[in-house]
N, C-alpha and C positions, 0 to 999 in steps of 0.2 A: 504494500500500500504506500503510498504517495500524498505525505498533503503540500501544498503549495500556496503559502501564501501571498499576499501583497502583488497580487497576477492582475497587469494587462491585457484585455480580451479583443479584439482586432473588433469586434460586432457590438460592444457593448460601455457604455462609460461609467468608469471610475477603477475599484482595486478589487480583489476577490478574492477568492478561497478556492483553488479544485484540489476535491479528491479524487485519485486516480485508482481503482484497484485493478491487477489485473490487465490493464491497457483498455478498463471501461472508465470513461467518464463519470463517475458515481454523483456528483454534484457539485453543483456551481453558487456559492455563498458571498454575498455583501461583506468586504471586512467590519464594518460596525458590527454582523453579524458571528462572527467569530471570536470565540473565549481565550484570552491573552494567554493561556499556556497551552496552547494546543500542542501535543506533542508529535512527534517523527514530523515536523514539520520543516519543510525549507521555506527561505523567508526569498524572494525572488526581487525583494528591493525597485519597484516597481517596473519592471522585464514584463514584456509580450511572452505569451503565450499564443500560438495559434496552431491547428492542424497544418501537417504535412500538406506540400504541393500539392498539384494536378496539372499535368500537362496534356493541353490535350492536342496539341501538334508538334509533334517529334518525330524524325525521320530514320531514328536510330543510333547508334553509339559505340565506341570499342570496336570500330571497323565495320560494322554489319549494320547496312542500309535494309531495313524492313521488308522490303520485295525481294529481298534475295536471301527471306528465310527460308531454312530448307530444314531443323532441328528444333523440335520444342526445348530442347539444352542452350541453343544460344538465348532463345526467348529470357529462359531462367537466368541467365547470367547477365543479359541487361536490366532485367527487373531487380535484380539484387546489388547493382551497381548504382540503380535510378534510385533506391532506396537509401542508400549513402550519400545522394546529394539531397535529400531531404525530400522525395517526391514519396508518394503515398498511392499515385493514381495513375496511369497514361493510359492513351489510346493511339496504339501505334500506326503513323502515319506511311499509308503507301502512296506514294506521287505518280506520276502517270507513268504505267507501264506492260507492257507486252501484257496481255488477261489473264496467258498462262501463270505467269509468275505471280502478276494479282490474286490467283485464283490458291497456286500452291502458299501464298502465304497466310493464307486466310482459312487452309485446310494445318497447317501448321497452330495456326492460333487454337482450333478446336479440339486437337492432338492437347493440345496444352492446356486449354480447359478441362478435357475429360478425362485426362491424367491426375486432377486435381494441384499441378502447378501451382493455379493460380492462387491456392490457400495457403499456399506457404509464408512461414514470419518470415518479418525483416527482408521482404521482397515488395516493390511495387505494383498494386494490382492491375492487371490489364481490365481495360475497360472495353472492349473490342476495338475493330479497325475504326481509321480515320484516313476513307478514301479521298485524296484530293486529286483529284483528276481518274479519268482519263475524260470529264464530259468539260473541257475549258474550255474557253475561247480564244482559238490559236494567237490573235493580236493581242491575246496578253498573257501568254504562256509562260512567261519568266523563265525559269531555267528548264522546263518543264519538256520531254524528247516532242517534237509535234508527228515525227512518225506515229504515236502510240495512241497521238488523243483523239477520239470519238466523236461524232456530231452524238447533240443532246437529244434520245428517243427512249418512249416506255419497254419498248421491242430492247435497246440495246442497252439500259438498265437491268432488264430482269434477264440476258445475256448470262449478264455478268454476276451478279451478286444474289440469283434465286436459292441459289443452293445455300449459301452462305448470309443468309438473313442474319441470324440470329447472331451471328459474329458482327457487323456492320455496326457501328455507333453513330459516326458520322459520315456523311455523305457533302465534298466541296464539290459544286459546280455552278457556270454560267446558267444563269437563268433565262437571259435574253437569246439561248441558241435553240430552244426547242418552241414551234408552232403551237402545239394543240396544248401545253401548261397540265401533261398527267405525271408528268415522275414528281413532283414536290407531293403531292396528296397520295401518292402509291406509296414512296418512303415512309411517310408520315404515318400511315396507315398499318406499315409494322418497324413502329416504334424506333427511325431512323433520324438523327436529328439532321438537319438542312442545312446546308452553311452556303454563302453565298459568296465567290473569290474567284477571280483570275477571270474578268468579268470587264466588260462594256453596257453592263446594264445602264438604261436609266433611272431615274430617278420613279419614275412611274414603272418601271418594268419590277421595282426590286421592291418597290409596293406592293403590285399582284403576287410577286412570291412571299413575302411576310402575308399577306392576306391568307395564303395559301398553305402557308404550314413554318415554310423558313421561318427561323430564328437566331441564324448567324453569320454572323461576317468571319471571313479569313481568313488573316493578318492583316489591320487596317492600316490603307495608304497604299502598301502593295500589291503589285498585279490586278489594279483601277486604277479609273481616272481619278486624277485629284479634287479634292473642294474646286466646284465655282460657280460664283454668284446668278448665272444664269443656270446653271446645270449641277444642281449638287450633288447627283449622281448617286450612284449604289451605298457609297459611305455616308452620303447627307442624309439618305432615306432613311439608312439605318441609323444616325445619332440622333434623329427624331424621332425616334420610334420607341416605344415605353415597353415593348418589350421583346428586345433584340440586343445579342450578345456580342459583342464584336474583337475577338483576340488581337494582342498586340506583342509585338517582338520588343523588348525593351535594350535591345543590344547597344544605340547609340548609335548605327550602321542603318539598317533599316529607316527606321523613319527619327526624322533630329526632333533630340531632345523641346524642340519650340511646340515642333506640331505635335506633340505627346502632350506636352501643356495645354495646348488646345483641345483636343481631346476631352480630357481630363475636369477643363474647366466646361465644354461643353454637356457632361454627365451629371457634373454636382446640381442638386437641387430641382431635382423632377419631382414629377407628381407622385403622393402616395402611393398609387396604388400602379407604378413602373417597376418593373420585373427582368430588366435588361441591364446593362452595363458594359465597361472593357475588362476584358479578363486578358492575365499576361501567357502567354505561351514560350517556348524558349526555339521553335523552329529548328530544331539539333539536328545535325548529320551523324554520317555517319561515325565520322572523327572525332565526336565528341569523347573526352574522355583520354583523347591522345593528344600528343603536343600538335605544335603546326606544321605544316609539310603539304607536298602535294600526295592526294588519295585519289583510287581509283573512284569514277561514281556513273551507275550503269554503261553505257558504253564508252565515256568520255570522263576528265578528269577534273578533280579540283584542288585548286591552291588555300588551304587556309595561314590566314596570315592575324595576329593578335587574334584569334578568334573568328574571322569573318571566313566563309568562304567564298568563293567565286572560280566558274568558268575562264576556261583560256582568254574567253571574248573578252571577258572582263563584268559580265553577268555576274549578281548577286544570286547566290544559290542559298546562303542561307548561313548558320552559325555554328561553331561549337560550345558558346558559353550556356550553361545548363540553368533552368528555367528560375531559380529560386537568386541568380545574380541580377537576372532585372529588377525585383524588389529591391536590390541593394541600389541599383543605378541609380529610381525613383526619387530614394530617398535621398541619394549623393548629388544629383541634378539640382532638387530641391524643392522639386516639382509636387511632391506632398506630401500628407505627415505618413512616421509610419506605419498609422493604422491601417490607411488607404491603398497604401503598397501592400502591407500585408493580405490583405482582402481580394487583394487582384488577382494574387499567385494560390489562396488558399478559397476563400469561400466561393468566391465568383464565377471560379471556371465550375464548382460546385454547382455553384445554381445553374451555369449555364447548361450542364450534364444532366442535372435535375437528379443531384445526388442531396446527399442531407449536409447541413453545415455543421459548427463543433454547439452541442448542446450534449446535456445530461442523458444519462440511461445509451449510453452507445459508444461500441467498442473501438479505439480513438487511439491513436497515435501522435503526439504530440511535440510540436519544436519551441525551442525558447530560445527566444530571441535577445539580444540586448543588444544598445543604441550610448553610444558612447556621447554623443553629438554631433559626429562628424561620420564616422560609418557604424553600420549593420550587421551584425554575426548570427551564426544559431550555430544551434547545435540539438539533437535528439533528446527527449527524455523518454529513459530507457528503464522501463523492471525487470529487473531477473528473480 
């Protein structure tokens, strides 16, 4: 058992009390509520508390890019690596490629579901996939092979991922490429969440898909068009929309620390009853977890360099800094406090998964944080 006093809560204001038994939550107490010798008590001097990550677009790590799983072993051995950078949750993301490969990797995932893998301690749990692509819109394909990717149909969705429903979480595509508007309510309809990215939508197009079922954006900023005041497009749609999730790469690279501010300050202060927000993602390659260098990445190569990777062209393909440093970025920019970072990385992508956030009576894993004034740490709290 675990008590923990004098605890910052990312979702709640003032000081508190958890008891932890077991890795359950047992309760959450008001420090006026607590009796001055509580004993086996750590005094947490008022430190954040929050649950472990959720990433829910990741491409992979320690060399192995997710479409080229081929062993429910390598699965296990990122999920227990992911767990050491304080992630709790993923859904591994497959980018646009050959069906086959889509197909064995998502026959790999269920190998590893039904093996019971995924209940293992002190391992990451898999959320199911998160296909982004192969339905994009080749003019905004980013690093994305365009041999691989697909026009948008109900016929060449259910192709692809009939067999493997129950594996699928999320589903990223162009909304503006399909006519007849049946794959967002066919996903929906078993239990796929929507996300909308790598996309020319308009602003009216990515309306019908939120009407429709969507409720997420991509990595916002990239792979769309940007804010503009005539055309605010796919991202404008979604920052006005009270209940739409929209992931962010906080790497610094991606999108500059200004337009993050924007963002940020565009979210604070909706109506009650908004259900949507930015939640932070960490967009990892494969190389996450290795130093920098150039890696192989499906049939072509990438250079990462401080963290960033990118194509020979010179394309951003994406990052190796792992999901729980953009919360530190946040806070290092200055861009807001650190409850709000904390939130983005832990409860957010929560809701936006339509998992549960950290509350009482539920078996929880927990990081603590501390804030010096100038940077961010955690570190696990761990029972044996």
């Amino acid at each position: 058992m675990s008590i923990l006093l004098n605890v910052r809560l990312p979702h709640m204001s003032g000081l508190f009390c958890l008891e932890v038994v077991r890795h359950q939550l047992r309760s959450i107490m008001p420090m006026d509520k607590v009796a001055a010798n509580a004993v086996q008590a750590v005094d947490l001097q008022g430190d954040w508390v929050s649950l472990g990550g959720v990433d829910l677009q990741i491409n992979g790590a320690l060399g192995l890019a997710f479409p080229d799983l081929s062993d429910p072993l390598e699965l296990k051995k990122i999920a227990s690596f992911l767990w050491e950078q304080g992630i709790d949750a993923f859904t591994p993301t497959l980018v646009t490629a050959h069906p086959d490969k889509i197909q064995r990797s998502l026959t790999v995932m269920q190998t590893y579901e039904a093996e019971g893998l995924n209940e293992k301690p002190h391992h990451a749990k898999v959320l199911g996939a998160h296909l982004e692509g192969p339905f994009l819109n080749p003019a905004k394909q980013g690093a994305h092979p365009q041999e691989y990717l697909q026009p948008l149909s109900i016929d060449r969705v259910q192709a692809l991922l009939e067999p493997y429903l129950h594996m699928v979480r999320i589903v990223t595509l162009a909304p503006e490429m399909e006519a007849a508007t049946a794959v967002i309510p066919w996903l929906r309809s078993h239990n796929i969440i929507v996300s909308l990215g790598h996309s020319l939508a308009t602003a009216a197009q990515a309306q019908q898909a939120f009407d429709q079922g969507a409720s997420m954006v991509t990595h916002a900023f990239n792979a769309m068009p940007g804010l503009h005041h005539r055309e605010p497009g796919l991202l404008g749609a979604a920052l006005t929309h009270p209940r739409v999730f929209a992931g962010l790469i906080a790497d610094g690279q991606h999108v500059c620390p200004t337009m993050i501010d924007l963002l940020l300050r565009s979210t604070r202060g909706c109506s009650s009853d908004a259900k949507g927000g930015l939640f932070l993602v960490s967009d990892a390659l494969s190389p996450l977890g290795l130093p920098d260098g150039i890696y192989p990445w499906d049939s072509r190569e990438i250079e990462v360099i401080d963290g960033t990777a990118r194509l020979p062209d010179g394309t951003l393909s994406g990052t190796t800094r792992p999901l729980l440093d953009g919360v530190k970025n946040l806070v290092k920019w200055g861009l807001c406090s650190v409850e709000e970072a904390l939130m983005a990385a832990t409860e957010m992508p929560r809701l936006a998964a339509g998992l549960s956030g950290l509350a009482p009576r539920q078996t929880t894993h927990l990081l603590h944080w501390h804030f010096d004034g100038t940077s961010l740490s955690w570190e696990r709290i761990l029972e044996d």
